[in-house]
C-alpha positions as CSV (number, residue, x, y, z in Angstrom):
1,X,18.3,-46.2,-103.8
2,X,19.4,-48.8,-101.0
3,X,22.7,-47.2,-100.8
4,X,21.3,-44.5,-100.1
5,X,19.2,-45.4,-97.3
6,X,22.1,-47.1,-95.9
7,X,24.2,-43.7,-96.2
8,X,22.0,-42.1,-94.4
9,X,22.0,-44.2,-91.5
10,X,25.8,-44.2,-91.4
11,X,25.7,-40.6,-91.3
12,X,23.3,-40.4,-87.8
13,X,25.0,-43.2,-86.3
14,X,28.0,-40.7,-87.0
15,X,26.2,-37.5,-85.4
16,X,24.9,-39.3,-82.7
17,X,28.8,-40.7,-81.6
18,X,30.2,-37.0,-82.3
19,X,27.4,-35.8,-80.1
20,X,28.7,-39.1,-77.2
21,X,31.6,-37.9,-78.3
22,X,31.8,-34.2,-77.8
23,X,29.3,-33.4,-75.5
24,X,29.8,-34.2,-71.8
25,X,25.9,-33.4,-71.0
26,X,25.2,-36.0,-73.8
27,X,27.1,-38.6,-71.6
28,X,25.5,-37.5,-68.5
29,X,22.0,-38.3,-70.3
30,X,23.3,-41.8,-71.8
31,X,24.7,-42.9,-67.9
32,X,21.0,-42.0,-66.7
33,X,19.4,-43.9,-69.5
34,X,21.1,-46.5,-68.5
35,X,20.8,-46.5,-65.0
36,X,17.0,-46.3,-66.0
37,X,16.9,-49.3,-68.2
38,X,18.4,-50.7,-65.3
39,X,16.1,-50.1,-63.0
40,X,13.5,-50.6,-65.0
41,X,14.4,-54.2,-65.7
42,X,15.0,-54.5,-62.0
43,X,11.3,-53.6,-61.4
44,X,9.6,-55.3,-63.8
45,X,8.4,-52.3,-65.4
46,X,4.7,-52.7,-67.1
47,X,4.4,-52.1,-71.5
48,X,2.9,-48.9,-70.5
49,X,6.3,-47.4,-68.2
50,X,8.3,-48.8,-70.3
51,X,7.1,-46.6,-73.4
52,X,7.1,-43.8,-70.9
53,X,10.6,-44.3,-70.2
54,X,11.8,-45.1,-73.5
55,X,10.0,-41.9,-74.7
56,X,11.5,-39.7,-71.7
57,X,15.1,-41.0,-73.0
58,X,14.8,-40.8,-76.6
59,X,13.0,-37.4,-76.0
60,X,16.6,-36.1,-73.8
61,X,18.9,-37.7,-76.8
62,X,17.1,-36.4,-79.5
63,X,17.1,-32.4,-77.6
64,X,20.8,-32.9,-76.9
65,X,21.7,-33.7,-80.6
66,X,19.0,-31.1,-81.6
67,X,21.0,-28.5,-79.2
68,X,24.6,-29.6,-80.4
69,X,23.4,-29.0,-84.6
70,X,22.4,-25.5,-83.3
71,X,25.4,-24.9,-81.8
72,X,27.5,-26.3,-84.1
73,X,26.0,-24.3,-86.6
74,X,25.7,-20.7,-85.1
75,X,29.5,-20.9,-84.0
76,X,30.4,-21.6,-88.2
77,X,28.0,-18.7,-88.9
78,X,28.9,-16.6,-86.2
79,X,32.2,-17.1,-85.2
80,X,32.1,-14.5,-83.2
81,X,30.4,-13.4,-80.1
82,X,27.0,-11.8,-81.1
83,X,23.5,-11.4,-79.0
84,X,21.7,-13.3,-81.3
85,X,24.0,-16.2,-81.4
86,X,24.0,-16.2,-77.3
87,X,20.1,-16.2,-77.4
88,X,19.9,-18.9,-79.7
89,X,22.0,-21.0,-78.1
90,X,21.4,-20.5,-74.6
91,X,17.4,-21.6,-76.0
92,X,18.1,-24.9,-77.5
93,X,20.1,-25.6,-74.0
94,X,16.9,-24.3,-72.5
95,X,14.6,-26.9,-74.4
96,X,17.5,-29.8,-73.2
97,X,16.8,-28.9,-69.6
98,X,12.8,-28.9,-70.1
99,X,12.7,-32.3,-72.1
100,X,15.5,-33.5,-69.0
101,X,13.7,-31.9,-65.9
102,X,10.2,-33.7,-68.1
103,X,12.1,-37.2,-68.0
104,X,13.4,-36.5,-64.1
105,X,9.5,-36.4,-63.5
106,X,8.1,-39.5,-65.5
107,X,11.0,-41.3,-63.8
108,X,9.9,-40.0,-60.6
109,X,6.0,-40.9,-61.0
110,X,6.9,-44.2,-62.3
111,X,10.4,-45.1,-59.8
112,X,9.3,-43.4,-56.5
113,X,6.3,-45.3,-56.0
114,X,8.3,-48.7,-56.7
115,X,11.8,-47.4,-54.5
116,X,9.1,-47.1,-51.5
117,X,7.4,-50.6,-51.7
118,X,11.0,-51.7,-51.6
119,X,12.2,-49.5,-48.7
């Protein structure tokens, strides 16, 4: 049973390096996690922002690797070009750039306020 569980774990800590890996949006997404954890050390962020901004991140990540499965799995079904394939794909890219443009904002609310005291 615990072999399992641990199996389990070594196979998402797999999928989540292919995705680093693979995907160059992914990386894009882990720099500006970063560069938020940063500044979000740097300004002393409350408990409350940092859930925010743990949830905004996790929430990107979790689309990304969400968007890569899909795609990885409509081009082995459909290895070649088809309108449904296109559609579902070009979706789960579409629910990466809601869940990103939805961190860009709770970054804004919770940065902006905090760059301007400083300016």
């Amino acid at each position: 049973m615990l072999g399992k569980r641990l199996n389990s774990f070594r196979y998402a800590f797999a999928g989540l390096a292919e995705m680093l890996r693979s995907q160059a949006n992914a990386k894009i997404h882990l720099t500006a996690a970063v560069i938020a954890t940063a500044a979000g050390a740097f300004f002393g962020l409350s408990a409350t922002e940092w859930c925010l901004v743990v949830f905004a991140i996790v929430s990107v990540l979790a689309a990304e690797a969400f968007n890569t499965a899909l795609e990885n799995l409509t081009d082995l079904v459909s290895p070649g070009r088809h309108p449904l394939a296109g559609k579902a794909k070009d979706l789960a890219a579409a629910a990466v750039l809601l869940t990103a443009l939805g961190a860009a904002v709770v970054g804004a609310i919770i940065f902006l306020p905090k760059l301007m005291k400083l300016l």
